[in-house]
C-alpha positions in Angstrom: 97.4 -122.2 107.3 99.9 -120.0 106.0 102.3 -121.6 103.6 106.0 -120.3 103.3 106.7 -120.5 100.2 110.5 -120.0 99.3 111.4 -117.0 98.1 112.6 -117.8 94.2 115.6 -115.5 94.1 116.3 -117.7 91.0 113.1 -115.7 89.2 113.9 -112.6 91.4 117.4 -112.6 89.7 116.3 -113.0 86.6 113.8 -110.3 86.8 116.3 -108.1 88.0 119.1 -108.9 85.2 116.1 -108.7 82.6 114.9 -105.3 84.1 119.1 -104.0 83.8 119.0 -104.9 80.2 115.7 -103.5 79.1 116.4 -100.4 81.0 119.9 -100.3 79.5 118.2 -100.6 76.2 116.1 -97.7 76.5 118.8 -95.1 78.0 121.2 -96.4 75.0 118.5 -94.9 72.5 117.5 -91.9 75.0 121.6 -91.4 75.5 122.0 -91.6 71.0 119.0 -89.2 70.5 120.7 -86.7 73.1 124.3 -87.4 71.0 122.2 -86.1 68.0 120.1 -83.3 69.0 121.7 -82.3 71.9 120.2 -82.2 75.9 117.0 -80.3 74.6 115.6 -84.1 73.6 115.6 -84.9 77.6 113.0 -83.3 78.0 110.7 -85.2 75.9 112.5 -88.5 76.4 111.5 -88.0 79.9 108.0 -87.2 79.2 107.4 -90.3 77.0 108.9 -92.3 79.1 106.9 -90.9 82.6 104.0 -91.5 80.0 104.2 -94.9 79.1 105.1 -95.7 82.6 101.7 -94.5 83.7 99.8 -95.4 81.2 101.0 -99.2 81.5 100.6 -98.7 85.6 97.4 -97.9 86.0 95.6 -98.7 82.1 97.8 -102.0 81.7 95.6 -104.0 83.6 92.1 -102.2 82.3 93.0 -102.8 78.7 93.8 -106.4 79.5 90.3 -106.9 81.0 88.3 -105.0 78.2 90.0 -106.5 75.4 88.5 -110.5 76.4 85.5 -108.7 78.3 85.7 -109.5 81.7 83.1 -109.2 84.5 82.1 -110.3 88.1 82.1 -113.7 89.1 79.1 -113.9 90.5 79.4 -115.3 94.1 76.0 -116.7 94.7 76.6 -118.8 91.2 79.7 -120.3 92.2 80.8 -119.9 95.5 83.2 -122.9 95.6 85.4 -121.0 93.4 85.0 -117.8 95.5 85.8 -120.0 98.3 88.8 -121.3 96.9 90.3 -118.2 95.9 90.1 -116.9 99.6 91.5 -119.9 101.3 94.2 -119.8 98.9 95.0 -116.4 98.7 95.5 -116.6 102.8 97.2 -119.9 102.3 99.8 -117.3 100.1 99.5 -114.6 102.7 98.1 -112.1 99.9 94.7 -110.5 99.7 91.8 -111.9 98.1 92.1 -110.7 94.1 88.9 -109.7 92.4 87.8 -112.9 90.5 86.3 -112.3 87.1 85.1 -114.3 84.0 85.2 -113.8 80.5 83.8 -115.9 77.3 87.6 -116.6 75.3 86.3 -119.5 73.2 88.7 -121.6 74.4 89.7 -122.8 78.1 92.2 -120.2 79.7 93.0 -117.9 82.7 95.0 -114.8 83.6 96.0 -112.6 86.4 96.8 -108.9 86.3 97.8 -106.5 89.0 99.6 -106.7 92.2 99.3 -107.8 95.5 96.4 -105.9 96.8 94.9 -104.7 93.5 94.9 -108.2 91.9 92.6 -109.8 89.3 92.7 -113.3 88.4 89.9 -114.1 85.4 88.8 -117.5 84.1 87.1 -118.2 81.2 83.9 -119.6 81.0 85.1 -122.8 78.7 87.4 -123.1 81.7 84.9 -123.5 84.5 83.0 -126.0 82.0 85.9 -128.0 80.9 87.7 -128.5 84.6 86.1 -130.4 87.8 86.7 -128.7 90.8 90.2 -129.5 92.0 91.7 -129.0 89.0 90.2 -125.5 88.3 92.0 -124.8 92.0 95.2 -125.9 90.7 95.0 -123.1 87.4 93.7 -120.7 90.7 96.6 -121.3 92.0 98.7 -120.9 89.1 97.3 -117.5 88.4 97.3 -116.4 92.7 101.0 -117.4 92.4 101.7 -114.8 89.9 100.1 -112.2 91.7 102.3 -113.0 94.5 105.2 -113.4 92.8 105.0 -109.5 91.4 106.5 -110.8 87.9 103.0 -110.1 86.2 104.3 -106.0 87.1 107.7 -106.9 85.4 105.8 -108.8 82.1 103.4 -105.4 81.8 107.0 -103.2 82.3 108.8 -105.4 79.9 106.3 -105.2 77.2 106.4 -101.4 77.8 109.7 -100.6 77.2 110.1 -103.0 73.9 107.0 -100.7 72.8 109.4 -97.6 73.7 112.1 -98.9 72.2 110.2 -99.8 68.6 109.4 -96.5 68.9 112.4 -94.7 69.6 114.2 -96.7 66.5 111.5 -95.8 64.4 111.4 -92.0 64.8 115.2 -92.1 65.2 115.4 -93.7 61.7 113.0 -91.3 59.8 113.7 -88.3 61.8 115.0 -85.8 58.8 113.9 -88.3 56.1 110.1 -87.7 55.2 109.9 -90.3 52.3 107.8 -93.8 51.8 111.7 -95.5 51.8 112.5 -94.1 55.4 109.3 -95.0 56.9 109.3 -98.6 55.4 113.2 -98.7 56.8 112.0 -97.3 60.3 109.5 -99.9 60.4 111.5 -103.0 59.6 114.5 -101.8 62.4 111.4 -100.6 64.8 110.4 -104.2 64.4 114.1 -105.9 64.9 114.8 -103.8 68.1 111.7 -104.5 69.7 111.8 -108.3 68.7 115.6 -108.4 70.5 113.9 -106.7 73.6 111.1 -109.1 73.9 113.4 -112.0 73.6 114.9 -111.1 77.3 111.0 -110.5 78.4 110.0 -113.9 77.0 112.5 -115.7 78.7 111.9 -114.5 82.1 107.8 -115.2 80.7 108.7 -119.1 80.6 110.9 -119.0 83.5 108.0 -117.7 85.8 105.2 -120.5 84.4 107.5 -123.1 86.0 107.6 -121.1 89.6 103.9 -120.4 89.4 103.6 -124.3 88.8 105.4 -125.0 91.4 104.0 -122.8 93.6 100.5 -124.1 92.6 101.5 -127.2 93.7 102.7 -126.7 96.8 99.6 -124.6 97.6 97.0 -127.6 96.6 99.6 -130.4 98.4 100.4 -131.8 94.7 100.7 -131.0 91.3 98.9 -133.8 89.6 95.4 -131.5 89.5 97.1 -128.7 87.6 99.1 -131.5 85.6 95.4 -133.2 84.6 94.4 -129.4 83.5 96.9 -128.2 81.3 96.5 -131.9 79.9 93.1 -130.8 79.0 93.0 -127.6 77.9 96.4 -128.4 75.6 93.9 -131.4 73.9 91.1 -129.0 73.5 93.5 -126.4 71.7 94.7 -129.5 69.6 91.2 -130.5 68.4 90.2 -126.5 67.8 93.2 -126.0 65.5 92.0 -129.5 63.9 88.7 -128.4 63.2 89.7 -124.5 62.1 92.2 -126.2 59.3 89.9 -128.7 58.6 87.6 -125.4 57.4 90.6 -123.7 56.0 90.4 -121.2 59.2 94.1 -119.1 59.5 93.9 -119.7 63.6 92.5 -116.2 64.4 89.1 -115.1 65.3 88.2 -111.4 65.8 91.8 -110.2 66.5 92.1 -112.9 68.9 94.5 -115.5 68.7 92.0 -119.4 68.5 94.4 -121.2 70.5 94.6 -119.0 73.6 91.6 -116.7 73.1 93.4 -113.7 73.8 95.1 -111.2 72.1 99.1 -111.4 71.9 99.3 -108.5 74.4 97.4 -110.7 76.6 98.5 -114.1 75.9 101.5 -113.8 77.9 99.6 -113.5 81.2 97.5 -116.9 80.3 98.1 -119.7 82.0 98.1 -121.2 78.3 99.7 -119.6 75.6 99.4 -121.6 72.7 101.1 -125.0 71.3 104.6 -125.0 70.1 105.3 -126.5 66.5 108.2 -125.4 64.8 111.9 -124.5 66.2 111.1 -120.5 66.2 108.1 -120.5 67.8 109.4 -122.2 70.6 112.1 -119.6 71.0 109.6 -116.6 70.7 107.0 -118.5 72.7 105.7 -117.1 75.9 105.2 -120.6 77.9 107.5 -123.3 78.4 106.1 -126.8 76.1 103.2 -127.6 78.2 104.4 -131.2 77.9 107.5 -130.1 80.3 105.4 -128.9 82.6 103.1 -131.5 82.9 106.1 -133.8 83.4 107.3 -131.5 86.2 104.1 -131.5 87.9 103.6 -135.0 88.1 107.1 -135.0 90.0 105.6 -133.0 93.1 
């Protein structure tokens, strides 16, 4: 059964308004550096940006699987989530995505890709920690942001805040080869990319609460994906107990302990981390997983 799903033009809106800004961004700097040197920067301007372009395109999603380790989900080992995917995925009317696993530490998922060439991986606390329907719900979750495309737009965005940092910071020490211009090109490299991720993180919250949705409507409810997130939020909770109970700073190994990921990962997770204090939860990547929960249940 093929489920019509509407079409979110509130989240295709967004993701266009986000994508006019960022790109407005990045042809303000290209526009100041020609105002400087003069149309012989276009050139390279060009170049690094073709560059980055393809090297998010095609490495993006590589880089994202090496960095937790993924591999094959072995289909003889556990079929019924092979199974699941692929009804699913038809349900959505999108091809079946490689299913992977990786060992995070903690309970988590992502997707990467796009329709056709999608991946969704799942952790092994994940598999352990869920019973069956509600490790379909996070499947769904993840399928729904392959089908969605805004997993291409989170990779973009990320991209051009990168190109950005780094325009500001050779813009700023350009001419000025001393210890004080490098420090100042590395705090404003910092601000400007910080202002450009703040338009990439809200569309990043915005499209947890369409995945959910769409997650629910896939599995008839959202109660199983509600139970999940309830659990893998109270396993976070007691880890972060237990690392400042042992005087642990919350990171293991260059990956965050709450999510298991790095940061340039943890925005693709279906978790991404508890929100305490006022400016995390502006600079956070996913809405307060209590919010969700709530919305679920409503389903």
């Amino acid at each position: 059964m093929y489920i019509d799903m509407n079409q979110h033009n509130g989240l295709k809106l967004r993701m266009l308004a986000a994508g006019s800004i960022l790109f407005a961004f990045y042809a303000a700097l290209v526009g100041l550096a020609i105002s400087i040197w003069g149309f012989d920067i276009w050139p390279i301007a060009l170049a690094v940006t073709a560059f980055f372009g393809v090297f998010q395109y095609f490495l993006g999603k590589k880089m994202a699987l090496w960095s937790v380790g993924a591999e094959d989900l072995d289909e003889n080992d556990h079929h019924r989530i092979h199974a699941a995917v692929e009804r699913m995925s038809r349900d959505m009317g999108i091809e079946k995505p490689r299913v992977m696993k990786a060992q995070m530490g903690v309970p988590n998922a992502f997707a990467v890709g796009r329709k056709g060439a999608g991946v969704v991986v799942i952790s092994d606390e994940l598999i352990s920690l869920l019973d069956q329907e509600e490790l379909e719900g996070v499947i769904a979750h993840e399928l729904a942001h392959i089908r969605n495309r805004d997993v291409i737009m989170m990779v973009v965005g990320q991209s051009i805040a990168s190109m950005v940092g780094i325009a500001v910071y050779f813009l700023t020490v350009m001419g000025e080869r001393n210890f004080g211009a490098m420090i100042m090109g590395w705090i404003l490299s910092s601000i400007a990319q910080t202002i450009v991720m703040i338009f990439v993180l809200a569309i990043s919250r915005y499209r947890e609460y369409v995945a959910d949705q769409d997650a629910a409507e896939t599995i008839g409810r959202g109660e199983p994906l509600a139970r999940a997130l309830e659990k893998i939020s109270n396993f976070s909770e007691q880890q972060q107990a237990r690392a400042q109970a042992q005087g642990g700073r919350g990171r293991q190994r260059g990956r965050s302990q709450e999510t298991g990921v790095n940061d340039s990962v943890q925005a693709l997770c279906i978790f991404g981390g508890g929100d305490r204090s006022l400016l995390q939860k502006i600079f956070s990547t996913h809405p307060p997983t209590e919010e969700r929960i709530s919305r679920l249940r409503s389903y």
